[in-house]
NUKEDREN-75708 format. One record per residue (C-alpha): residue number from 1; residue in one letter; x, y, z. Coordinates in steps of 0.2 Angstrom, whole numbers, always signed. Layout:
// residues N
+------+------+-------+-------+-------+
: resi : resn :    xx :    yy :    zz :
+------+------+-------+-------+-------+
:  NUM :    A :     X :     Y :     Z :
...
+------+------+-------+-------+-------+
***
This chain:
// residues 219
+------+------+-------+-------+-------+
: resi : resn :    xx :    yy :    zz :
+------+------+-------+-------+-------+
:    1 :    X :    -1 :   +59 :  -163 :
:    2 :    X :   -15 :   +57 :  -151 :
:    3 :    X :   -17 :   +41 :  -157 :
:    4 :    X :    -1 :   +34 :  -152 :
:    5 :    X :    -2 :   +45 :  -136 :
:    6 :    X :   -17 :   +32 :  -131 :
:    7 :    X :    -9 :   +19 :  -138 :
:    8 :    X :    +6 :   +20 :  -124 :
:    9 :    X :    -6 :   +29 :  -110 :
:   10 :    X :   -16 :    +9 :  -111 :
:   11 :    X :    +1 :    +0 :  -113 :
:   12 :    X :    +8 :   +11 :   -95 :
:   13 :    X :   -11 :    +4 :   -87 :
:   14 :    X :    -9 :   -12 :   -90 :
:   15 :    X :   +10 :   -11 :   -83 :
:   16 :    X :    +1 :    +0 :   -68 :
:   17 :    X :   -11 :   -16 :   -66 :
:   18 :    X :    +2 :   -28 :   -67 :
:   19 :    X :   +13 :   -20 :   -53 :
:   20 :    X :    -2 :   -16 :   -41 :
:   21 :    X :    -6 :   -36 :   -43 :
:   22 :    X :   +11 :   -39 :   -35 :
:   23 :    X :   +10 :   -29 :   -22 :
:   24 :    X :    -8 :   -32 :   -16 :
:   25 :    X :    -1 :   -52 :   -17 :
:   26 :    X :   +16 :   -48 :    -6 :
:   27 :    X :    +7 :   -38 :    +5 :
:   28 :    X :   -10 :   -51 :   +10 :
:   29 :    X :    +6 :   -65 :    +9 :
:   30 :    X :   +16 :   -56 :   +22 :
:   31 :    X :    +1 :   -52 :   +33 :
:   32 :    X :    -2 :   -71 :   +34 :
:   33 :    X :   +18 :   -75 :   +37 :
:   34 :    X :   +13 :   -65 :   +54 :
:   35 :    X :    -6 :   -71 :   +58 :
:   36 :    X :    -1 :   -90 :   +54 :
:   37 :    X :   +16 :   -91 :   +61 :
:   38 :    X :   +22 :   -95 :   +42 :
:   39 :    X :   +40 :   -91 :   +41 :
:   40 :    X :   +43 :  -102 :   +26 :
:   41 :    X :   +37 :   -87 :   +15 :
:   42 :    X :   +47 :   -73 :   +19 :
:   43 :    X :   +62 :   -79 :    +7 :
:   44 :    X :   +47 :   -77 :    -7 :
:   45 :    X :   +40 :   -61 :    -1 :
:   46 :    X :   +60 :   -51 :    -4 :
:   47 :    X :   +59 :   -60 :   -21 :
:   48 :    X :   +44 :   -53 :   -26 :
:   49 :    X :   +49 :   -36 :   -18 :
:   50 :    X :   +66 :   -37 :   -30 :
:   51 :    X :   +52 :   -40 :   -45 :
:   52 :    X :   +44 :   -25 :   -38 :
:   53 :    X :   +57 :   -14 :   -37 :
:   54 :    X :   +61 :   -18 :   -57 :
:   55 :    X :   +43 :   -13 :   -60 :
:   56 :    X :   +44 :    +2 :   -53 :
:   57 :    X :   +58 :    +6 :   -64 :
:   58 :    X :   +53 :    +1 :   -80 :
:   59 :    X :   +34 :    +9 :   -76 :
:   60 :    X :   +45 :   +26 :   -72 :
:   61 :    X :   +55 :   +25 :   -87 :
:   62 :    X :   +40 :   +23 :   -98 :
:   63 :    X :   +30 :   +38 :   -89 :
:   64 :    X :   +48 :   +49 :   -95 :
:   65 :    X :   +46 :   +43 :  -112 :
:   66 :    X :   +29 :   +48 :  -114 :
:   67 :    X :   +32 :   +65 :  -107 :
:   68 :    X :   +48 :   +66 :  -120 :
:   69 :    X :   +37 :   +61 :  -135 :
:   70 :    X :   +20 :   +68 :  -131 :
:   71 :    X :   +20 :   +82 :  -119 :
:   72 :    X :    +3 :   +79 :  -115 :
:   73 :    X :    -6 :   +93 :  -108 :
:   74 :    X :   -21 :   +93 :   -96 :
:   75 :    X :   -27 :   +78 :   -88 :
:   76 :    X :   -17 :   +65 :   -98 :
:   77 :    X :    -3 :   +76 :   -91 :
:   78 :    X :    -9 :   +75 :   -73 :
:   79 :    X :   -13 :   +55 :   -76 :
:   80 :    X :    +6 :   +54 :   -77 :
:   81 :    X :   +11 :   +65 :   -65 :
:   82 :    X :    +0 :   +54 :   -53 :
:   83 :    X :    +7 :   +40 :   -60 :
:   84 :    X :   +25 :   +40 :   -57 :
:   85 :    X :   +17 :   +45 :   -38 :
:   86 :    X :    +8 :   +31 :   -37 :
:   87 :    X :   +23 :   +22 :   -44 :
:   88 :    X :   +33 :   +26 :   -30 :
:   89 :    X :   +22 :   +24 :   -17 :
:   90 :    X :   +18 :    +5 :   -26 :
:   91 :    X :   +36 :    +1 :   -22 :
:   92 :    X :   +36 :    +9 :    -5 :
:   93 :    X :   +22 :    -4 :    -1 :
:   94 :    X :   +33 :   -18 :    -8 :
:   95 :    X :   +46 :   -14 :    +7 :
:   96 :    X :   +32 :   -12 :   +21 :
:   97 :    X :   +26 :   -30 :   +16 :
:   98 :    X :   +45 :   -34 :   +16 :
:   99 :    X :   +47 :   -26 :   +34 :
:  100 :    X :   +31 :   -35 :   +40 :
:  101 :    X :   +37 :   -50 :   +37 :
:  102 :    X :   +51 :   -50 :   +43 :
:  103 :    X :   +44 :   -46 :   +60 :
:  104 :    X :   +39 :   -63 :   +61 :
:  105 :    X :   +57 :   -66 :   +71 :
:  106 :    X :   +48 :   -57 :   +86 :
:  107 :    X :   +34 :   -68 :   +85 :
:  108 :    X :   +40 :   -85 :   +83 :
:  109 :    X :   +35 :   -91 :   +97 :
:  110 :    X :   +20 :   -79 :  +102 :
:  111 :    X :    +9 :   -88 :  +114 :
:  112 :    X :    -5 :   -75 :  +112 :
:  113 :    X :    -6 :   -74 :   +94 :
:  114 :    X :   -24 :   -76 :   +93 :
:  115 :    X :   -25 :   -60 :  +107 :
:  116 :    X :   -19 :   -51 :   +90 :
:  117 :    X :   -21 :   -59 :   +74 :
:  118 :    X :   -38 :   -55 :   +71 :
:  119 :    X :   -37 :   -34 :   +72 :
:  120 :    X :   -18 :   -37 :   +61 :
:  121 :    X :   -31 :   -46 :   +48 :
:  122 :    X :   -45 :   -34 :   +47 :
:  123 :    X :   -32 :   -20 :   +47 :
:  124 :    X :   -23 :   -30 :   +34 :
:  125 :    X :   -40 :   -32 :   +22 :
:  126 :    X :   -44 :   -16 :   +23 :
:  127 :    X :   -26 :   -10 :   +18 :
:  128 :    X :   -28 :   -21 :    +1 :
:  129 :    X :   -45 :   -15 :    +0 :
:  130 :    X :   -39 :    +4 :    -1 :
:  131 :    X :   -24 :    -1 :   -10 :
:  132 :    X :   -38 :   -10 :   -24 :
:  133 :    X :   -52 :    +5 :   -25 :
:  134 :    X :   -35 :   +18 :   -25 :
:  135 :    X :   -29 :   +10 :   -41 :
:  136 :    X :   -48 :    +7 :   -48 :
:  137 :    X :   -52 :   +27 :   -45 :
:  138 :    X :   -35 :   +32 :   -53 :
:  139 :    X :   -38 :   +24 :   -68 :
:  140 :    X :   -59 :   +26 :   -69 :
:  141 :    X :   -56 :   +45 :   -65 :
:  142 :    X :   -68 :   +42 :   -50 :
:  143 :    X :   -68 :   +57 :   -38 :
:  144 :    X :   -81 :   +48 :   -26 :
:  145 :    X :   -71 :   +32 :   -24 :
:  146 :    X :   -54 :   +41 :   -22 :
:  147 :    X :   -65 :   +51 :    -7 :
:  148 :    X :   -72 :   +35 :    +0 :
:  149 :    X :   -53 :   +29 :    +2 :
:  150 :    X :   -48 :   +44 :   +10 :
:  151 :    X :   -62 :   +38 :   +22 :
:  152 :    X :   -57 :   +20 :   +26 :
:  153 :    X :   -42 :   +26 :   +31 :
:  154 :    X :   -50 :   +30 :   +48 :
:  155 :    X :   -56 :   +14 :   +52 :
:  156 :    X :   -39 :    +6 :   +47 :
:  157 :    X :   -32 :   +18 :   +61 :
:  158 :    X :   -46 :   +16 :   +71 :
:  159 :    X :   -38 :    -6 :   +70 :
:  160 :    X :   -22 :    +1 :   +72 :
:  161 :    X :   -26 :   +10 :   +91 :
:  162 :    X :   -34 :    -7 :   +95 :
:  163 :    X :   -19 :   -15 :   +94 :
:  164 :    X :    -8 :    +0 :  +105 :
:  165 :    X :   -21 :    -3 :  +116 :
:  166 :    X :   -18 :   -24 :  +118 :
:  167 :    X :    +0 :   -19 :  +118 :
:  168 :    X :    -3 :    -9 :  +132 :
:  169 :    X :   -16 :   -19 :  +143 :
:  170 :    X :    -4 :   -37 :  +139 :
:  171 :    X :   +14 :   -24 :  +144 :
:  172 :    X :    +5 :   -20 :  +160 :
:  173 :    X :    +5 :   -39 :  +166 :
:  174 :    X :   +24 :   -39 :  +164 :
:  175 :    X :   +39 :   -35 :  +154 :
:  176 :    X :   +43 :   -53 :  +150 :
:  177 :    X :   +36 :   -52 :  +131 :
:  178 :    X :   +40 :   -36 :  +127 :
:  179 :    X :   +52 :   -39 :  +112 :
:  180 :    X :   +35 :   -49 :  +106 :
:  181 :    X :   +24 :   -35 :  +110 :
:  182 :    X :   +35 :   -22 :  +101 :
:  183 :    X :   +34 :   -34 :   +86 :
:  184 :    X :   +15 :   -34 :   +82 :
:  185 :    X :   +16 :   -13 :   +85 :
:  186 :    X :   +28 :   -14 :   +71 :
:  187 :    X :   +17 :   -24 :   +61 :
:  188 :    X :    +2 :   -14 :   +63 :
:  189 :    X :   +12 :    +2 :   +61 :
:  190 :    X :   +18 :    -4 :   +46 :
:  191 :    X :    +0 :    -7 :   +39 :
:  192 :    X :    -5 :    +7 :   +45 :
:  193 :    X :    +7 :   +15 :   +33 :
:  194 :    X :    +0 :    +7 :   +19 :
:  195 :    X :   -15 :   +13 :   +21 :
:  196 :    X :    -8 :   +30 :   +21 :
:  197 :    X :    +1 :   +29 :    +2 :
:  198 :    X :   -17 :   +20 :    -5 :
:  199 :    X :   -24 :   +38 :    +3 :
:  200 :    X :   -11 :   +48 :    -6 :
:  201 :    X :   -13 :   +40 :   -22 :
:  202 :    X :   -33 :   +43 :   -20 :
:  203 :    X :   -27 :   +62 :   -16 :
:  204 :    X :   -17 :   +61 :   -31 :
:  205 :    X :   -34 :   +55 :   -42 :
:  206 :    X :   -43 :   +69 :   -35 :
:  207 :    X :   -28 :   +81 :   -41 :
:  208 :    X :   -30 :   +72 :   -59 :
:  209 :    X :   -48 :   +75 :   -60 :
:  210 :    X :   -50 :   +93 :   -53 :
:  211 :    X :   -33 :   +98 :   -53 :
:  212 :    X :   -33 :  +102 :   -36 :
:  213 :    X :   -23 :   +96 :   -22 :
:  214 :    X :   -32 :   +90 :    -6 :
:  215 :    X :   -15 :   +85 :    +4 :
:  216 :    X :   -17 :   +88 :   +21 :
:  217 :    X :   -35 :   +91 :   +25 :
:  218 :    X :   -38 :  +103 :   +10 :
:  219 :    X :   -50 :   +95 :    +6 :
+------+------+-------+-------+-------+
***
């Protein structure tokens, strides 16, 4: 029984893997439809977010049927229960980068791109870069990564206020490009929010490990 128990776990990690792959793709791809002006690729990026969403499905369906057959206990139990989380935070991402890219319509034809693009890219690296260790301490068990990630996630906000802060200074000089403006908040806002599911799924390896819950400053 415990055989085939670790037989499906690895099968559902490889499916995990497969899923965090597309979404760490869709997201660096919707990122560069904003700092390179690339609107050709925001058809692609809601294809791939379709793809996502059946992912997510079949990776929640697989998760029920393990419980159904298994009823693990103890830290395999957890592992699922973190996984079907992490599932749905995998497919929430999937929508941001959708959302992001689709804020290119408000940037078309941004003259002061370069005033932002370089804090949207460094907010966006560090976003997959979370999203990456997240998924690498879930699956390694790794309490001091998981921690790490719950500490990138202030420099990712720290990017984040940077960018509030251009808003602000370029809206002061006049409200012609406001609409523009609002569109690279949106943008930043939106990674920002990545950044905050790749720290609840490192909250939910914590809870995996230790059995603990650290939501919320607990820890």
């Amino acid at each position: 029984m415990k055989i085939h128990l670790q037989r499906e776990l690895d099968s559902l990690k490889k499916h995990l893997f497969h899923l965090s792959s597309l979404v760490e793709t869709i997201l660096e791809d919707a990122i560069q439809v904003i700092t390179q002006n690339n609107s050709d690729a925001v058809d692609q990026i809601r294809a791939r977010d379709m793809e996502i969403d059946r992912l997510e499905v079949e990776v929640e369906e697989e998760c029920l049927k393990i419980l159904a057959l298994h009823q693990p206990v103890a830290v395999d139990l957890r592992f699922l229960v973190a996984v079907l989380k992490m599932n749905n935070d995998f497919e929430r991402i999937g929508d941001l980068a959708v959302n992001i890219a689709r804020a290119q319509k408000f940037l078309t034809h941004c003259e002061r791109r370069h005033l932002f693009a370089d804090h949207i890219l460094k907010m966006g690296d560090m976003a997959r870069l979370m999203l990456r260790k997240s998924l690498k301490a879930l699956m390694n068990r790794d309490e001091d990564l998981a921690l790490q990630v719950m500490h990138d996630d202030d420099e990712v906000d720290a990017y984040y206020y940077k960018v509030i802060e251009l808003v602000k200074a370029e809206m002061s000089k006049g409200p012609e490009k406001s609409e523009e403006l609002i569109g690279w908040i949106m943008v930043a806002k939106h990674i920002e929010r990545v950044a905050d599911l790749a720290t609840n799924i490192a909250e939910d390896t914590i809870y995996m490990v230790k059995g603990e819950i650290v939501r919320h400053g607990q820890n």
